[in-house]
SETORLO-347357 format. One record per residue (C-alpha): residue in one letter; x, z, y. Coordinates in pm, whole numbers, m for minus. Last residue first. Example, Ala and Ser with C-alpha at 12.3 -4.5 7.8 and 13.67 -1.06 7.14 Angstrom:
<pafis>
   type       xx       zz       yy
      s     1367      714     m106
      a     1230      780     m450
</pafis>
This chain:
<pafis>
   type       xx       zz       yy
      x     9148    12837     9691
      x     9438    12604     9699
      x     9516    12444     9339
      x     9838    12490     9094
      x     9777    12276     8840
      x     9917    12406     8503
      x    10325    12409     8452
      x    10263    12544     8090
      x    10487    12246     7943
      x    10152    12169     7739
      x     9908    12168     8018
      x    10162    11895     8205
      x    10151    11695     7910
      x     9816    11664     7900
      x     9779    11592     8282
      x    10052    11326     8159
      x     9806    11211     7965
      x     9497    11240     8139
      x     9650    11014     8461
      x     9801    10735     8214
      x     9419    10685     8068
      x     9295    10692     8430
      x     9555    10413     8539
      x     9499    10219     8250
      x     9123    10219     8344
      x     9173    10162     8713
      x     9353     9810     8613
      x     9087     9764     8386
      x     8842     9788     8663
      x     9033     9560     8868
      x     9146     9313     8654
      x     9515     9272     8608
      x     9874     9369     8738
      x     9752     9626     8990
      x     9972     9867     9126
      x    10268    10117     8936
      x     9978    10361     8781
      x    10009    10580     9069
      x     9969    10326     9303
      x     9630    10209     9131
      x     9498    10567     9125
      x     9553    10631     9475
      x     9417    10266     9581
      x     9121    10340     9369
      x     9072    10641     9554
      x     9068    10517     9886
      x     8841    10248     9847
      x     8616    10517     9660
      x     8572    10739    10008
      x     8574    10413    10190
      x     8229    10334    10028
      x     8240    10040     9802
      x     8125    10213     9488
      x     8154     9922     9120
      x     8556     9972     8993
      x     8512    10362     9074
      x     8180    10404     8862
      x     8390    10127     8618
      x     8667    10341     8564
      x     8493    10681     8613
      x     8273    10527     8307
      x     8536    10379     8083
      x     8779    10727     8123
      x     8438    10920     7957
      x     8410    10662     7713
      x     8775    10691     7562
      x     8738    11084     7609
      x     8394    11087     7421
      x     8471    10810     7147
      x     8832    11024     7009
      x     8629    11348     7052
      x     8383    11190     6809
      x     8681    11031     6588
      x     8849    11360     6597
      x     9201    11400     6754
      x     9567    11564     6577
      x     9795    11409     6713
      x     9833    11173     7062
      x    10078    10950     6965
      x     9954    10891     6557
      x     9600    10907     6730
      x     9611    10639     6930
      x     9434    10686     7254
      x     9499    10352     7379
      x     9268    10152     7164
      x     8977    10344     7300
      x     9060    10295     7616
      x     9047     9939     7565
      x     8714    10002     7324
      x     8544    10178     7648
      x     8597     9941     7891
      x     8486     9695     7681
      x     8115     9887     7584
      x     8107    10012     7953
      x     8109     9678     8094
      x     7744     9564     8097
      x     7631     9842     8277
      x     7743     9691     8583
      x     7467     9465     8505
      x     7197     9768     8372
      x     7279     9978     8731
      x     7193     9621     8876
      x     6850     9573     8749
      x     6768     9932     8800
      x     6818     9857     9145
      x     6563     9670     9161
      x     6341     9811     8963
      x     6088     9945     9247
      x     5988     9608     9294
      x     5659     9653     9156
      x     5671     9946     8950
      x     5296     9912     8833
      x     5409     9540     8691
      x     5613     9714     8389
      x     5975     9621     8330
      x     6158     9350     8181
      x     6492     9201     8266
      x     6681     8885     8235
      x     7053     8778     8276
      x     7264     8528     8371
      x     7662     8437     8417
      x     7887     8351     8623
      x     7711     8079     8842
      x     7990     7918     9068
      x     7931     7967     9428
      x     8278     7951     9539
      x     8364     8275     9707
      x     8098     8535     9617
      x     8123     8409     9235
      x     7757     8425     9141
      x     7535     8584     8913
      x     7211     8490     8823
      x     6913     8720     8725
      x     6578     8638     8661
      x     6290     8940     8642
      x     6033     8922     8464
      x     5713     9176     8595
      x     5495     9326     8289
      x     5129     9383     8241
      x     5182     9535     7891
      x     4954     9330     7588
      x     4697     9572     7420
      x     4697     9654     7074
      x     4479     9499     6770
      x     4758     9247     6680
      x     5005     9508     6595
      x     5307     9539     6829
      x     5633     9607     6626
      x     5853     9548     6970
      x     5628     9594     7274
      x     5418     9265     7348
      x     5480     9129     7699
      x     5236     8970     7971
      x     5357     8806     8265
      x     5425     8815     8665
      x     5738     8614     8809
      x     6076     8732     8935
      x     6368     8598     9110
      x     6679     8724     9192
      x     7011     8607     9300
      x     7326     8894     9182
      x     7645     8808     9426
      x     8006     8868     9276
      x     8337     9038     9340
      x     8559     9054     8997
      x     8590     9321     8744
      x     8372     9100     8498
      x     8089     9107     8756
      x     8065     9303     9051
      x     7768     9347     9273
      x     7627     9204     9614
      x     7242     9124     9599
      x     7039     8819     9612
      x     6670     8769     9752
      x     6305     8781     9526
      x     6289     8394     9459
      x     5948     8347     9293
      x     5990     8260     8910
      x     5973     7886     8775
      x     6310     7827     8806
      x     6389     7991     8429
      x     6101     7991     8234
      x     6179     7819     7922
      x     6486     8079     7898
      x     6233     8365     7916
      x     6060     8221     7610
      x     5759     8122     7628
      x     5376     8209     7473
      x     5128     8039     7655
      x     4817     8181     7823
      x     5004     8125     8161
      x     5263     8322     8070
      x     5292     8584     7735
      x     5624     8657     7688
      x     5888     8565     7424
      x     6282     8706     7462
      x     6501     8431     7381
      x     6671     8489     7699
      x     6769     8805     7621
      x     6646     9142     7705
      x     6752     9424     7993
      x     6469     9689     7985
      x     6321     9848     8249
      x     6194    10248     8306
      x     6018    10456     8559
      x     5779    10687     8388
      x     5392    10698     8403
      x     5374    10888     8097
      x     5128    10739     7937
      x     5346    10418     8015
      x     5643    10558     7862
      x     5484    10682     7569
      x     5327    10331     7528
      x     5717    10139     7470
      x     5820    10445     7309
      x     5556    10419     7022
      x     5586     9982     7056
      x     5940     9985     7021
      x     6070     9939     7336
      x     6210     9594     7484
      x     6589     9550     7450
      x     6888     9767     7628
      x     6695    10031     7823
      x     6773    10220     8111
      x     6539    10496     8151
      x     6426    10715     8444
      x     6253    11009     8428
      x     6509    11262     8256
      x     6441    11601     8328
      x     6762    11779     8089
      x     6586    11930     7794
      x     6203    11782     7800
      x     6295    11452     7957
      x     6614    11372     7698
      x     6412    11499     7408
      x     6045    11255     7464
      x     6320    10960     7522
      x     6487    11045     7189
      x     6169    11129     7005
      x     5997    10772     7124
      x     6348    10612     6990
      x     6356    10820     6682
      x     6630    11022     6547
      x     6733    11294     6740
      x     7085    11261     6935
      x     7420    11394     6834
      x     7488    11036     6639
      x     7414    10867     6975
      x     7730    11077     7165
      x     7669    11169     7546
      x     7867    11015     7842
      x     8097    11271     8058
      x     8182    11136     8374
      x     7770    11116     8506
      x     7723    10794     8631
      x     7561    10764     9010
      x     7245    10730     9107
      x     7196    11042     9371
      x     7002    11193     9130
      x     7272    11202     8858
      x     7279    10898     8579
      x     7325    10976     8199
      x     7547    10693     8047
      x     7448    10674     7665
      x     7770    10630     7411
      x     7876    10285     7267
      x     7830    10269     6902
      x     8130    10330     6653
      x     8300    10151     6344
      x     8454     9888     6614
      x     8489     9504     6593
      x     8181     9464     6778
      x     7992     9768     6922
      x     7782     9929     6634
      x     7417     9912     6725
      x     7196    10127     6877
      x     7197     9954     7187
      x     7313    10152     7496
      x     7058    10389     7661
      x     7138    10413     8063
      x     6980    10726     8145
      x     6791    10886     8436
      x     6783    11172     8648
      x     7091    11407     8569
      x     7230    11718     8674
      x     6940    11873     8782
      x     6956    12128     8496
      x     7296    12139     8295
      x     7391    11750     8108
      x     7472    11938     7851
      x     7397    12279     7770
      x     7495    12260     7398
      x     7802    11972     7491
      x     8072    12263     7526
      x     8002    12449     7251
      x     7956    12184     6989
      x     8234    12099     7115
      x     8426    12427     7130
      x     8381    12443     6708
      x     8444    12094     6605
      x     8812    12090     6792
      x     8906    12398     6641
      x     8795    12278     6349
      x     9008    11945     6350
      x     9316    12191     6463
      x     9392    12154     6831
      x     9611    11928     6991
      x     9305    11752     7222
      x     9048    12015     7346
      x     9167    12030     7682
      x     9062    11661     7715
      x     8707    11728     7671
      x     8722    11982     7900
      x     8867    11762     8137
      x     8544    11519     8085
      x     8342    11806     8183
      x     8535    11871     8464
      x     8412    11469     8557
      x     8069    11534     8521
      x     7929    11462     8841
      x     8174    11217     9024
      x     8341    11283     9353
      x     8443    11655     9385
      x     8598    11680     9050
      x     8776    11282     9109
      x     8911    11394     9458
      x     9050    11717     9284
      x     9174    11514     8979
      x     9385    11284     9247
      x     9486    11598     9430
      x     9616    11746     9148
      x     9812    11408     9026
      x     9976    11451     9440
      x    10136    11759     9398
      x    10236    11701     9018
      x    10408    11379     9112
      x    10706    11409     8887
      x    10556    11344     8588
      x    10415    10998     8709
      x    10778    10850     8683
      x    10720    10656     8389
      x    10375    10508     8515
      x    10614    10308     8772
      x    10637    10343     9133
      x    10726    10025     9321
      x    11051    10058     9501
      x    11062    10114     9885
      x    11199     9818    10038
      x    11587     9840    10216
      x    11490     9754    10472
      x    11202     9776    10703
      x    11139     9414    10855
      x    11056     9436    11205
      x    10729     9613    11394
      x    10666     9472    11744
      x    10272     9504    11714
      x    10285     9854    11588
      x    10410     9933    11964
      x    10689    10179    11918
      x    10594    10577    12068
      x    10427    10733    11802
      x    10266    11047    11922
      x     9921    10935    11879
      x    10014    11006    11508
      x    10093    11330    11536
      x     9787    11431    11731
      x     9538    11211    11516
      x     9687    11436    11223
      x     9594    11750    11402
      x     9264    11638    11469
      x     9167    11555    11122
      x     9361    11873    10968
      x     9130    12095    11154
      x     9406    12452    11152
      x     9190    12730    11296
      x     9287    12798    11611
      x     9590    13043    11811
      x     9618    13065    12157
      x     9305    13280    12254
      x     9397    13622    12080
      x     9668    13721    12230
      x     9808    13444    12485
      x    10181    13339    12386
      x    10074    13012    12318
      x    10043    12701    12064
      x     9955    12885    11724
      x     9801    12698    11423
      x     9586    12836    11176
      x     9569    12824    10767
      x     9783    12511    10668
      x     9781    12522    10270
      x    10088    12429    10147
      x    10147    12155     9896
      x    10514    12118     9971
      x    10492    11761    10078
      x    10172    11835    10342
      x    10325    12127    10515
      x    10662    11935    10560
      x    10495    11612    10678
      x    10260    11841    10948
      x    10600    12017    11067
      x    10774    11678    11100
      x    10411    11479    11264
      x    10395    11753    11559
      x    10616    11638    11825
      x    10785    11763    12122
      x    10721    12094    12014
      x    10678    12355    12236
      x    10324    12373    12258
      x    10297    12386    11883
      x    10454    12680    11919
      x    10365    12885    11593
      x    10247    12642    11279
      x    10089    12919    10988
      x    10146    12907    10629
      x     9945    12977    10259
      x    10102    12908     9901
      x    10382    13116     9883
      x    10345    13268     9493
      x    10505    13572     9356
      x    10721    13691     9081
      x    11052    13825     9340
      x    11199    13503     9243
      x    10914    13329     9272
      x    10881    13424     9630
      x    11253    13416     9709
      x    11264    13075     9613
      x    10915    12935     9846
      x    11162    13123    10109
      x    11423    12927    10030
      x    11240    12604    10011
      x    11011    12597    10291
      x    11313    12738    10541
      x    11517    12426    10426
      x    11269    12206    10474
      x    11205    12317    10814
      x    11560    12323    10922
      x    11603    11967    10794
      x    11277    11849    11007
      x    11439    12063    11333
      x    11241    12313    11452
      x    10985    12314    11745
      x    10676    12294    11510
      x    10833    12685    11450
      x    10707    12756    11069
      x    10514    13061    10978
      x    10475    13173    10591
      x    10193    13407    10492
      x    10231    13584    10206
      x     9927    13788    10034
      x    10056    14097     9923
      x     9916    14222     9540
      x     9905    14654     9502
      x    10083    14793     9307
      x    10432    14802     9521
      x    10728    14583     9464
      x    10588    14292     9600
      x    10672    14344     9949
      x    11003    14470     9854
      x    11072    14133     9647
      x    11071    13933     9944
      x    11316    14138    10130
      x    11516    14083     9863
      x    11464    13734     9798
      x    11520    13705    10194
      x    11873    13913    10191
      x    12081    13604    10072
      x    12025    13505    10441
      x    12040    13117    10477
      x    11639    13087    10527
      x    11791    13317    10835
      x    11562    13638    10847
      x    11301    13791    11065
      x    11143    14143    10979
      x    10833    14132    10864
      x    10536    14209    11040
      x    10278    14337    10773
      x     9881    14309    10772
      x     9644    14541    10636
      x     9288    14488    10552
      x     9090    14717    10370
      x     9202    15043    10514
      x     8986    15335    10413
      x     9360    15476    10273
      x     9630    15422    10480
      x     9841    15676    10413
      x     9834    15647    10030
      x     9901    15283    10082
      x    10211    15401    10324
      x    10452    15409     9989
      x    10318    15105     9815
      x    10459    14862    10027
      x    10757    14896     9877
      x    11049    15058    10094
      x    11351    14843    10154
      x    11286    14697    10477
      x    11179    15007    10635
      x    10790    15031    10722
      x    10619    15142    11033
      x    10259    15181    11099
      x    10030    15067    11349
      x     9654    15223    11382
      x     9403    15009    11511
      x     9303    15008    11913
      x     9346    14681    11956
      x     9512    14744    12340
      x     9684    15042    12135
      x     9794    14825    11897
      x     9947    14522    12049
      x    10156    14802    12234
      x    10282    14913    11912
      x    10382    14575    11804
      x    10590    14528    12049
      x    10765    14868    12097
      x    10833    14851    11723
      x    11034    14533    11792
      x    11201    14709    12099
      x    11577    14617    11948
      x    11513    14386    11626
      x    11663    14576    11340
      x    11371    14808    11251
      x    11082    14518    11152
      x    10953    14625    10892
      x    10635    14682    11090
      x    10298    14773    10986
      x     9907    14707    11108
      x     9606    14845    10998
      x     9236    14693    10958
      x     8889    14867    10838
      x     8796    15054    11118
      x     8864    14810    11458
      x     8586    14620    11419
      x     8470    14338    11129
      x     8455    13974    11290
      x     8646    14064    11682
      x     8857    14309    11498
      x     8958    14031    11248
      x     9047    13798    11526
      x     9202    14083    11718
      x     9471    14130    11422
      x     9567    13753    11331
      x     9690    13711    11744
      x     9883    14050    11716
      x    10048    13981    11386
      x    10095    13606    11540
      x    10255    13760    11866
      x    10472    13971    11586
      x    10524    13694    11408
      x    10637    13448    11640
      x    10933    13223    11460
      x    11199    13365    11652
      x    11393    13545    11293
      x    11303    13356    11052
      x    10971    13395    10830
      x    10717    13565    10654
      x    10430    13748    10764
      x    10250    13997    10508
      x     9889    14015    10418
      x     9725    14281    10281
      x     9427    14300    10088
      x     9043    14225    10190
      x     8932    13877    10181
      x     8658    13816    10489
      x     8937    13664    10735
      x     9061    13413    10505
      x     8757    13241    10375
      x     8596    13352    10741
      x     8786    13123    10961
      x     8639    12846    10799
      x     8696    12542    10550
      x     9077    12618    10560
      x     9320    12345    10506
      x     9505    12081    10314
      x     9634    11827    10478
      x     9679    11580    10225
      x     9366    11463    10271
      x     9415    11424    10635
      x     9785    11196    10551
      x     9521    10972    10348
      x     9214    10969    10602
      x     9482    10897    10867
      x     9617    10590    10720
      x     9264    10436    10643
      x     9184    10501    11009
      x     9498    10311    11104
      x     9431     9977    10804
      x     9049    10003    10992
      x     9187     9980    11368
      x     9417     9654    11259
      x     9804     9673    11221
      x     9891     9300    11200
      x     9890     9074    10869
      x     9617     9160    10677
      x     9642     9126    10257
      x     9685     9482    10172
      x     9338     9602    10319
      x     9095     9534    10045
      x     9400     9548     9828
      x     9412     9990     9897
      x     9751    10056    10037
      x     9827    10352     9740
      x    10232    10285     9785
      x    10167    10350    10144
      x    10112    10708    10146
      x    10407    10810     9876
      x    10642    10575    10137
      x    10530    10754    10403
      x    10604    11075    10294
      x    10901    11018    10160
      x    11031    10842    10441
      x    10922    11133    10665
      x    10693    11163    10930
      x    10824    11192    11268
      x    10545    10946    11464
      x    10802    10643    11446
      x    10874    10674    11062
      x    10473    10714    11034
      x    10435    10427    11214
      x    10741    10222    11019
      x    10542    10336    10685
      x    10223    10143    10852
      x    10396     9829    10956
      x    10541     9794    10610
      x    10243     9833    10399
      x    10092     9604    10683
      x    10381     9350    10555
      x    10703     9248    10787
      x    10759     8947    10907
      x    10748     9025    11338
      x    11024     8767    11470
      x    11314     9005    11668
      x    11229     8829    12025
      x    11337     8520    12198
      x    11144     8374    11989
      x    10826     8520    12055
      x    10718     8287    12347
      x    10775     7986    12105
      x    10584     8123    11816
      x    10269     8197    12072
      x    10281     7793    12147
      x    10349     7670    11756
      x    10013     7915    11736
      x     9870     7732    12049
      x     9985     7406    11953
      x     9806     7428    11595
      x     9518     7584    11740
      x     9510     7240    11942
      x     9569     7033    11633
      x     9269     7176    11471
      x     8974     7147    11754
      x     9151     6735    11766
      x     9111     6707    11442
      x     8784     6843    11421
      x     8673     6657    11695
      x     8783     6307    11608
      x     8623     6380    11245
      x     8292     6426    11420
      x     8368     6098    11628
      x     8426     5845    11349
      x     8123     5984    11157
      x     7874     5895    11453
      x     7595     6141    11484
      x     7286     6085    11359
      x     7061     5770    11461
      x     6712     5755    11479
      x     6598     5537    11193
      x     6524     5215    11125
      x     6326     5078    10854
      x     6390     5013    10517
      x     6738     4894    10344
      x     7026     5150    10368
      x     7347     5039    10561
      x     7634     5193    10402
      x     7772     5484    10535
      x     8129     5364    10735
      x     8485     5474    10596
      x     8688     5590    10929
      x     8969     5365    11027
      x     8755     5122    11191
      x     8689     5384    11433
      x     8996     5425    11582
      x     9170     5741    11543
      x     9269     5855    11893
      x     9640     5897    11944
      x     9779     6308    11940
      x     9789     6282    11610
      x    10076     6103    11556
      x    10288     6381    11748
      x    10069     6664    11626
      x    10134     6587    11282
      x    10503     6578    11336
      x    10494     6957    11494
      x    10283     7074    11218
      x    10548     6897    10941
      x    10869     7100    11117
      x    10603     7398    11140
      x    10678     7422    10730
      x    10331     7483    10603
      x    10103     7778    10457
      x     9832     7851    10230
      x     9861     8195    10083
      x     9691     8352     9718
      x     9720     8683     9665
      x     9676     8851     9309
      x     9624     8602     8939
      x     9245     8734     8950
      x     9250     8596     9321
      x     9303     8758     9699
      x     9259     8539     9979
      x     9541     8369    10240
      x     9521     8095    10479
      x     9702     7902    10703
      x    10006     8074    10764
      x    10291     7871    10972
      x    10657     7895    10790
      x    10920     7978    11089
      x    11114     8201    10837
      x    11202     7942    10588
      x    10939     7700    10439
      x    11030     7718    10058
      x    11211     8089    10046
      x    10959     8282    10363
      x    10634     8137    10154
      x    10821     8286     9792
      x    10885     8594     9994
      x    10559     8595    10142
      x    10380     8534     9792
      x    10579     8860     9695
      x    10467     9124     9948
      x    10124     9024     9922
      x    10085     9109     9623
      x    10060     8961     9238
      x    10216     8639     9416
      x    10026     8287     9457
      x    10157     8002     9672
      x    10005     7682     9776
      x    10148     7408    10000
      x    10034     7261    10286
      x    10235     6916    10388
      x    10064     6749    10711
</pafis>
């Protein structure tokens, strides 16, 4: 049997070298992800089917290498070598002949070689999303779910947590209901806005009564339009009022004063009419601002919808407004829902209700993107299993073309806002960057007075006050929130009060810090402060560290094995996948610049080796200190200092990359605080395995044109490309434009 190895930097590209040795019939026997990218085992099925033929004799015993006989006296016998290996050949050659089996029954059909990346755009294809779409959606396939082969239930839920987050929505009825103002209905002529007029109307009548609300018509071209509306009501019992087309709104305000919340049927219009920027610019002639509301028939055509999106989204600028809201109407008479949903989701809209009836007030509901996007996708009608070869491939985003993803960069920062504590911070930073030197100086003194606010942060990871090598400046402190996680925005050493017993005394008093990270033993003032205080806190030391253990002084090196295995962890190490073994043992530590006359500090050791999760192979180890009161309330201390370890490397890449001749005018402190800031959300994202993060890296990653390198500096370039052009974006004046 001939296996041969073949490593890509995805998926996607170790099959094509797979598919250009062995042909399209190549058997996979194994793939993995590596630091070089994916890693597959295959063989022609030309050398499986020749196996199986001399295989398929038993392997006579003699040909099996035989244990030597060992001297002393006999022994029960284990099992016999010859017939082990028998069995595992044989267990091997018949999954052999039922793959080379399953092969055979395919052939007759189209073979099934495309990627999951693939599978998954040609569900989205087959639901009615767009190739836009669905090529935007797949680009950020996270790598923990890259390398399968078939459409599994986790690569589908991952696919509709990414088209639900782009579904943007209302949290409740009552963030649009409760905002007084008027509200005018856009759209062609058909769409249902009069029923949705109606349907809109009784809601708020059913939250607030009848006083407060009014309802107009522009409509005066549509024969028994008025008629409509009118009827609507007098069973609401509001007042109705009509409008002509070319009045501003203005002129019935004084009419309808006590009125808080007004809403306007429009007349329907083509998207093609030249009269919609006109009609548009009626409604916002007036003084006071008109919320629009566009509706879109889930009936249309996808090319009808787009085209209705964009002219109207025209006639709103045009007219120095902003469409930013939209209702679905007949949802019942749409065959299927995915088109509407794409549209909705490409133009940024926010989807407030959606309307399947003719029924006033019952057939309309608050949009739930979740369940509207397991609607459109249950909807597909090919078999996932069946998928062919989509061609031609998408091409790989690059970081050049990240300007042009506005939509999508905003939802990136608005994951990152809502995910890590500190993060608008760390934009505020950023926002600082172009001005004059004291400029800068001024608004950051400002902006770091208050910071971290109260409850913000628990504990701190202190770095060593020491230069980092090859750099003029020391690596930042890491404040932690209460939930354990890094706080975006680290804080400067040269800003802190002098004093390691001052510093720790400081950072409890002003922002309720009872936990501490230390790197190296306390000084013996800190060191006792922290145990008159009765404080959580561990240090990570090094092996040459001296304790006091079984009367003898040794170093922690000397002591390795002799600690009581504790149980092993999963963490990452150096970007890559690793497992942390513990062991601890009880001794007795001086702090640092102990006199004689003072007391030795009950402490607990704790042994750390790190393994590769795949092979075994010991990484790397460390050793902590921390008092014996704790018990083994440290543990995860011990790992928050680990992934710790990073910062100082993350931080001098990004460091590097904010060059000051590109980026103008930047302090050295401002300089440290952005490059820091991106080192912590890159490792913080690098580190969380929740599916929340999963999705986020991948995001990230496929914005930055996919992962070429480690992990976490992978996420780091991608971060540092992310603030830029976020930079750039501030400078053009385009802004982010956000749903509220």
């Amino acid at each position: 049997m001939s296996v041969m190895r073949f490593v890509g930097v995805n998926s996607r590209e170790a099959m094509r070298q797979v598919r250009a040795a062995l042909g399209d019939e190549a058997l996979i026997l194994a793939n993995r992800h590596t630091e070089q990218g994916v890693e597959i085992l295959a063989m022609a099925e030309s050398a499986a089917a020749q196996d199986d033929g001399g295989a398929s004799k038993r392997v006579p015993p003699s040909a099996v290498p035989q244990p030597p006989a060992a001297a002393g006296p006999a022994t029960p016998a284990g099992p016999d070598p010859a017939q082990a290996f028998e069995a595992m050949s044989a267990r091997l050659l018949e999954e052999m002949r039922d793959m080379r089996a399953m092969l055979t029954r395919e052939r007759g059909q189209p073979a099934s070689t495309a990627t999951l990346g693939e599978q998954l755009v040609q569900t989205m294809l087959a639901s009615g999303f767009s190739r836009v779409l669905a090529d935007e959606v797949v680009s950020a396939l996270p790598e923990e779910l890259s390398a399968a082969a078939t459409l599994e239930e986790r690569a589908l839920a991952w696919l509709a947590r990414q088209l639900t987050q782009r579904l943007s929505g209302l949290d409740d009825e009552a963030a649009f209901m409760d905002r007084t103002g008027i509200v005018a209905l856009i759209g062609p002529t058909g769409v249902g806005k009069t029923t949705t007029t109606a349907k809109l109307a009784a809601r708020y009548v059913m939250r607030h009564g009848t006083r407060p609300v009014a309802l107009v018509t522009t409509d005066s071209f549509r024969i028994g339009a008025h008629e409509q509306l009118r009827i609507y009501s007098r069973l609401l019992d509001v007042p109705m009022y009509a409008l002509n087309a070319d009045q501003p709104v203005s002129d019935l305000l004084g009419r309808m004063k006590g009125k808080s919340w007004i809403i306007i049927d429009t007349v329907g219009m083509s998207q093609r009419d030249h009269r919609v920027i006109e009609q548009v610019s009626h409604l916002h002639g007036g003084d006071s601002p008109v919320r629009l509301v566009l509706l879109l028939n889930a009936a249309s055509q996808p090319e009808t919808l787009e085209e209705v999106v964009v002219r109207y989204r025209q006639a709103a600028q045009a007219a120095g407004g902003e469409l930013r809201d939209c209702i679905v109407t007949k949802q019942d008479e749409a065959g299927r829902l995915a088109p509407v949903l794409d549209i909705v989701m490409r133009h940024g809209l926010r989807l407030l209700f959606v309307s399947h009836g003719q029924r006033v007030p019952e057939d309309m509901a608050l949009a739930q993107p979740e369940a509207l996007i397991d609607q459109a996708l249950a909807d597909c009608p090919s078999t996932p299993g069946t998928v062919t070869r989509l061609a031609p491939e998408p091409a790989v985003r690059s970081s050049g073309s990240l300007l042009g993803q506005g939509r999508r960069l905003a939802a990136v920062l608005q994951l990152l806002r809502q995910r890590l504590p500190g993060f608008e911070r760390l934009e505020e930073v950023w926002n600082l960057l172009g001005l004059p030197f004291a400029v800068q100086q001024q608004r950051l003194d400002r902006l770091l007075q208050d910071y971290p606010g109260a409850g913000e942060a628990l504990g701190m990871l202190w770095s060593e006050r020491r230069r980092v090598p090859g750099e003029s400046w020391s690596m930042p402190d890491v404040a932690l929130s209460p939930e354990g996680t890094w706080l975006a925005l680290p804080l400067l050493q040269h800003r802190q009060v002098a004093g390691q017993q001052a510093r720790l005394e400081t950072a409890g008093a002003r922002h309720g810090i009872g936990v501490h990270l230390l790197n190296g033993l306390p000084d013996a003032e800190a060191g006792e402060w922290l145990e008159r205080q009765a404080l959580s806190w561990c240090s990570q030391v090094r092996g040459s560290q001296r304790v006091v253990y079984a009367g003898e002084r040794r170093s922690l090196v000397s002591l390795d094995g002799v600690g009581e295995a504790v149980g092993d962890v999963r963490c990452r190490f150096r970007g890559a996948p690793g497992r942390l073994v513990l062991a601890a043992l009880a001794a007795d530590v001086a702090f640092k610049g102990n006199r004689r006359d003072r007391e030795l500090l009950e402490a607990r050791v704790w042994f750390g080796e790190v393994r590769d999760e795949e092979s075994g192979k010991v990484l790397g180890k460390r050793y902590w200190l921390a008092p014996a009161r704790l018990g083994r309330e440290p543990e995860p201390l011990l790992l928050a200092l680990l992934q710790g370890d990073v910062l100082p490397q993350l931080t001098r890449r990004a460091w590097q990359r904010l060059d000051p001749a590109e980026l103008g005018e930047l302090r050295a402190d401002l300089r440290l605080l952005m490059a820091s800031g991106l080192a912590t959300v890159a490792a913080h994202l690098d580190l969380a395995e929740d599916e929340s993060a999963m999705d986020l890296r991948a995001e990230l990653l496929g914005l930055g044109g996919g992962r070429r390198r480690r992990r976490d500096v992978a996420l780091l370039e991608s971060l540092v490309q992310l603030f830029l052009v976020r930079d750039a974006i501030r400078h053009l004046g385009l802004g982010e434009r956000e749903t509220g």
